[in-house]
N, C-alpha and C positions, 0 to 999 in steps of 0.2 A: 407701727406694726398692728395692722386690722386684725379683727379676729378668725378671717381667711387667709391671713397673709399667705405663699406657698401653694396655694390651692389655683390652677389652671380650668379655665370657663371658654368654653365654646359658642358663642352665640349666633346661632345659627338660625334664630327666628326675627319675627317681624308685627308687626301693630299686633298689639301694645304689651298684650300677656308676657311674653317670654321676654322681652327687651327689657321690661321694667324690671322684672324677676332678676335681671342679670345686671342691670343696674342696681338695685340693693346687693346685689354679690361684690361687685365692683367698691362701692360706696367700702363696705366694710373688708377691702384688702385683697380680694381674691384677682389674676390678673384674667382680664374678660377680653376675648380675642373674636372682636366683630366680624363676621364674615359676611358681606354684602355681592350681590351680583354685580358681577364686573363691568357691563356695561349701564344697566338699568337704573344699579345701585338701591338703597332700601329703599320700603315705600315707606316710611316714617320720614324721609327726606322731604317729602311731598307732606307731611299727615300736620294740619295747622297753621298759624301764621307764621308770617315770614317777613325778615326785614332785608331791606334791598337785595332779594333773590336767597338770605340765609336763612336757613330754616330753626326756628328757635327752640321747637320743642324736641326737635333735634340735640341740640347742644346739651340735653339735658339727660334725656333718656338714656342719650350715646355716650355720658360722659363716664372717667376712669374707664373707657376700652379703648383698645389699640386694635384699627381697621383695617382690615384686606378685603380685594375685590378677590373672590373668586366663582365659579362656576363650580355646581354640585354633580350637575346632569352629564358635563364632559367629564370620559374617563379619566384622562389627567388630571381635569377637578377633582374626580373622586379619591382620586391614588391619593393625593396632597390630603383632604382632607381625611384620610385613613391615617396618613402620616402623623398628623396635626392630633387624633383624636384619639392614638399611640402614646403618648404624651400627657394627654389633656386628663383631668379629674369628673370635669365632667363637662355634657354636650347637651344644650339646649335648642330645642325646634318646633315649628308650629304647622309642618306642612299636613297635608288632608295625609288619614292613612295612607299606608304603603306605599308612599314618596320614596321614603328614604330605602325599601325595598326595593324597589325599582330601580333604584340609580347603581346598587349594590352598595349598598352602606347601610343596613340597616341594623339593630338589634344585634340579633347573631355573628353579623361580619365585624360589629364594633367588640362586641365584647370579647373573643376571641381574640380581636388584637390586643386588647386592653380588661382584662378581668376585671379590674376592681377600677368602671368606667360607672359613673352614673349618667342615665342617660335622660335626660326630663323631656317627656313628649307633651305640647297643651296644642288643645282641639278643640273646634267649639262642642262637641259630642263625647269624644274617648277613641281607644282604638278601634273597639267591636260594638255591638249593636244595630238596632235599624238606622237609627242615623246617619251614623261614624262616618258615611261618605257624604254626608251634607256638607256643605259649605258652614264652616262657622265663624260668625261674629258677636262681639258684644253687643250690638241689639239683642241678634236674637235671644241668648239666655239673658236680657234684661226683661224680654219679653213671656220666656219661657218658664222664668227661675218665679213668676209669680210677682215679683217686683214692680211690671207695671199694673199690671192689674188692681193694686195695692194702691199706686199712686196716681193722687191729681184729684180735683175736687168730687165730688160727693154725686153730681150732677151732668158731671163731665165725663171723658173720654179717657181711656186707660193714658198714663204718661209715662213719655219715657226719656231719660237723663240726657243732659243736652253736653254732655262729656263721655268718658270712657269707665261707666262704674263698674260692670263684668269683668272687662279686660284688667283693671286695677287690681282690684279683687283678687281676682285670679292669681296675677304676679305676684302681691305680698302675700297672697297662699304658698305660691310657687318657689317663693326664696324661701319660705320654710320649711317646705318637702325637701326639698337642695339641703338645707341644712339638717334635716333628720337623718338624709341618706347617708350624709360624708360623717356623720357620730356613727349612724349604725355599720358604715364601712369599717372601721378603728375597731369598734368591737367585734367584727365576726371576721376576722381576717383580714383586711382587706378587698373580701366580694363588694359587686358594686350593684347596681338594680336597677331597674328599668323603670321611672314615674309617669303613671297616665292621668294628665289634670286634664279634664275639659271644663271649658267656663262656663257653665251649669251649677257645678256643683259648689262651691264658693258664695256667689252671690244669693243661691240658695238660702242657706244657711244664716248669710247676711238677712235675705228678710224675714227669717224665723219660723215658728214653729205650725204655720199654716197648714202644713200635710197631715201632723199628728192629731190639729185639730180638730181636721176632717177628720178623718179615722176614728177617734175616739168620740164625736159629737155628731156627726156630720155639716157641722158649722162650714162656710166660707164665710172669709173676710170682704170685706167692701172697703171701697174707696172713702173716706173720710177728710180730704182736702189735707192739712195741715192740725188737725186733730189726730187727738189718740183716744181706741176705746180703752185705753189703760188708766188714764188720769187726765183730768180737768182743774182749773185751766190749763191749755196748752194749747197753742197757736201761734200764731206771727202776729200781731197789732201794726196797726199805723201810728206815730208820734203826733205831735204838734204841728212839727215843723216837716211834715212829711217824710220822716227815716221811718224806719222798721224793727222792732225788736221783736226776740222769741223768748220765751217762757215756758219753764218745765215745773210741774208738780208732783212729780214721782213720789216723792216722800212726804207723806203726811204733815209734817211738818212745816217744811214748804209750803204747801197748799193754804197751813192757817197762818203763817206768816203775811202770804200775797193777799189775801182778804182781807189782815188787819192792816195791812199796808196802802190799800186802794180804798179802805172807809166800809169794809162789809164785813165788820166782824161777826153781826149776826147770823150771818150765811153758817158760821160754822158751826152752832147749836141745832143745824140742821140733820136729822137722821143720816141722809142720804150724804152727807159734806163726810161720812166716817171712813169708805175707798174709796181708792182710785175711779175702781170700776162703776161705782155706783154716782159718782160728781161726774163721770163724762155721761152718764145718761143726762143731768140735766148743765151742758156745755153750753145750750143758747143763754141761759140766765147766767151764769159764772163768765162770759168772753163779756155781756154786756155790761157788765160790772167792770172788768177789767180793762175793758178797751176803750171804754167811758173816760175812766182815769188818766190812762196811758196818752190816749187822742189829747188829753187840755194840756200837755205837756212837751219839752222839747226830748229829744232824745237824751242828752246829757242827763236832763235831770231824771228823767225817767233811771237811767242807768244808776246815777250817783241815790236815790231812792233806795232802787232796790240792791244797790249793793252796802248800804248803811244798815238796811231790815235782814239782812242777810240771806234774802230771797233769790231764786235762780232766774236771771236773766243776760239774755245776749244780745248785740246790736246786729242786724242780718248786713252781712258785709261784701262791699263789690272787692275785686280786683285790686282796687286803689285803697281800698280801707284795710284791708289788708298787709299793703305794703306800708302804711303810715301808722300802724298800731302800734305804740310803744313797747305793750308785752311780747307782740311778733318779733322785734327787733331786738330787745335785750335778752330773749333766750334763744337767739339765734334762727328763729324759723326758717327764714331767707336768709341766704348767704349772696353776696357778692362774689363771683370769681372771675377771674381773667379769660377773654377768647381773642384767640388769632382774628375771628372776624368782626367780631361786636363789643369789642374792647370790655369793659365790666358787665356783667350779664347777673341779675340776680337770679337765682333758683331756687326752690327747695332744695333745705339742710337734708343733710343724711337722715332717716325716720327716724331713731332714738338713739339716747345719747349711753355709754359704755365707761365706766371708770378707770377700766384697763387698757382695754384696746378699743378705743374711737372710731368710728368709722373716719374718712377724710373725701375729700372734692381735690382728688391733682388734676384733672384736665377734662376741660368740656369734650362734646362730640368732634372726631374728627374728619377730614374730609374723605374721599374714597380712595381706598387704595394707599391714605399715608402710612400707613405700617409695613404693608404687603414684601417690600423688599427686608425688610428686617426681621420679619418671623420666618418669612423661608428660606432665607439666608442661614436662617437658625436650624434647620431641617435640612441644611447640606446643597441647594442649589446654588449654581453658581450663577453670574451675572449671562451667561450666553444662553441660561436653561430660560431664565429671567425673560428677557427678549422674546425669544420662540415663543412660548406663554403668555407675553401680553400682545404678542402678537396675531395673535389667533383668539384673543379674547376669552382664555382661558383666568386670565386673572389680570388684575386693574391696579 
């Protein structure tokens, strides 16, 4: 019994905001009723690799939801899912404004069926504004939110994430709004509300307090590679043996540790060694110290070093170091679970762990259309309504 258990999800969206968002709903009990185009099917189906034509990130995103193909834009689509969202607690979608207006389902038409419906809208922009009818992707607010501008060396070319850090962003925003609505639903009735995320605003916030700095300083930040103008050292190094470790000095303390640890204790009778702010002005003399040290060494023992001195360091980890790291595994990070196509599939664990009610992983993504007969069977159609509907390509 998740901490949703009882709670009915709509998911009605697609790459990657809203699908993730619904996956954490899922994970933690709620039941999430995928609705895919009935012939095209999602485009997360297509989004990544793939093993012998099965799509993997698939199986993960989509997992704990039960699938139907249907069609939004046909009336009978629409009717169905008027039906469906009668019922449901709440409805997740990603399309450009007034989609859902358009098809007659939107806002107004839902709530009216359904009062106490939450309904979660994410867009790369919001509902209103000059934007709002842009096209949005997580580029672009990686590019927007100041983020890349931010990142990539010092030298170089703004950069931008070679994954889905907006989109990400966004959805573990977006299962949180989900979860404020349905507390705030309990206490005011049972009203339900209408949430406008666009993936802007999230990833924002992730890279920090840049606007206010303007404002208050007329400061911009610059690009600084793998530096912080916060604290020194702080970088990636190269090992011995050619691995990579990262190192933080946030706290004072830290800082005089890694220096007495690498042979530079005198560095720290230095004025300027007293902040953060003030040791990353001088970052080329503190990295050559430290990556002096680091470089005669292999990675282990760099590691096994600094975690004797009790200093902060990490090993920079591929895909595979990942899956082999004994603390990954004995607190569960990746989970192993069962697929109809890819027999054991490991994933990410549910995000955090719950004393009471656990989140759980029952069932990877599934294929198009395997539920369809069994939710709308549940909704009163009979097997000949069935038929005429997927016959017309009303639902899959």
């Amino acid at each position: 019994m998740g901490p949703l258990t009882g709670v009915r999800v709509l998911d009605a969206s697609t790459i990657l905001a809203g699908p993730l968002a619904c996956q954490i709903l899922g994970d933690f009990g709620a039941d999430v009723i995928k609705i895919e185009h009935p012939t095209a099917g999602d485009g997360m189906r297509g989004h990544g690799p793939s093993k012998d034509g099965v799509p993997i990130w698939w199986k993960e995103v989509s997992r704990n939801k039960r699938t139907i193909g249907l069609s939004l834009k046909e009336p009978d689509g629409a009717d169905i899912f008027k039906a469906l969202a009668a019922e449901a607690d709440v409805v997740v979608e990603n399309f450009r404004p007034g989609t859902l207006e358009r098809w007659g389902i939107g806002p107004e038409v839902l709530r009216q069926l359904n009062p106490g419906l939450i309904l979660l809208r994410v867009t790369g922009f919001g509902q209103v504004g000059p934007y709002a009818a842009r096209a949005g992707f997580g580029t672009l607010a990686e590019a927007m939110s100041g983020f890349a501008h931010l990142t990539g060396p010092e030298d170089g070319p703004p950069t931008l994430p070679a994954f889905g850090l907006a989109d990400s962003i966004a959805g573990i925003a977006a299962s949180s709004a989900v979860s404020m609505a349905l507390y705030a639903r309990e206490r005011n009735g049972g009203q339900g509300q209408v949430i406008d995320l666009n993936l802007m605003n999230p990833i924002m916030t992730a890279v920090g307090p840049g606007p206010t700095v303007y404002q208050q300083t007329g400061e911009i930040g610059m690009r600084h590679g793998n530096r912080s103008t916060n604290n020194a050292p702080r970088n990636a190094y190269r090992t011995g043996d050619d691995r990579w470790v990262a190192i933080s000095t946030s706290a004072q303390a830290i800082a005089e540790k890694v220096m007495h640890l690498v042979g530079h204790p005198e560095v720290i009778q230095e004025p300027w060694f007293a902040t953060g702010h003030s040791r990353a002005a001088h970052a080329d003399e503190l990295d050559e110290m430290v990556g002096s040290w680091i470089g005669a060494r292999t990675r282990d023992e760099v590691m096994n070093a600094f975690t004797e001195a009790g200093a902060a360091c990490a090993p920079i980890y591929s895909a595979r170091d990942i899956v082999e790291d004994p603390h990954v595994r004995e607190t569960r990070m990746l989970l192993e679970v069962e697929d109809d196509d890819l027999g054991k599939v490991l994933q990410h664990n549910v995000m955090w762990g719950m004393s009471e009610t656990p989140g759980e992983i029952h069932f990877t993504g599934r294929s198009l259309g395997q539920d369809t007969d069994q939710v709308l069977t549940a909704l009163g159609l009979d097997d000949e309504e069935l038929t005429q509907l997927r016959e017309r390509h009303v639902i899959a």
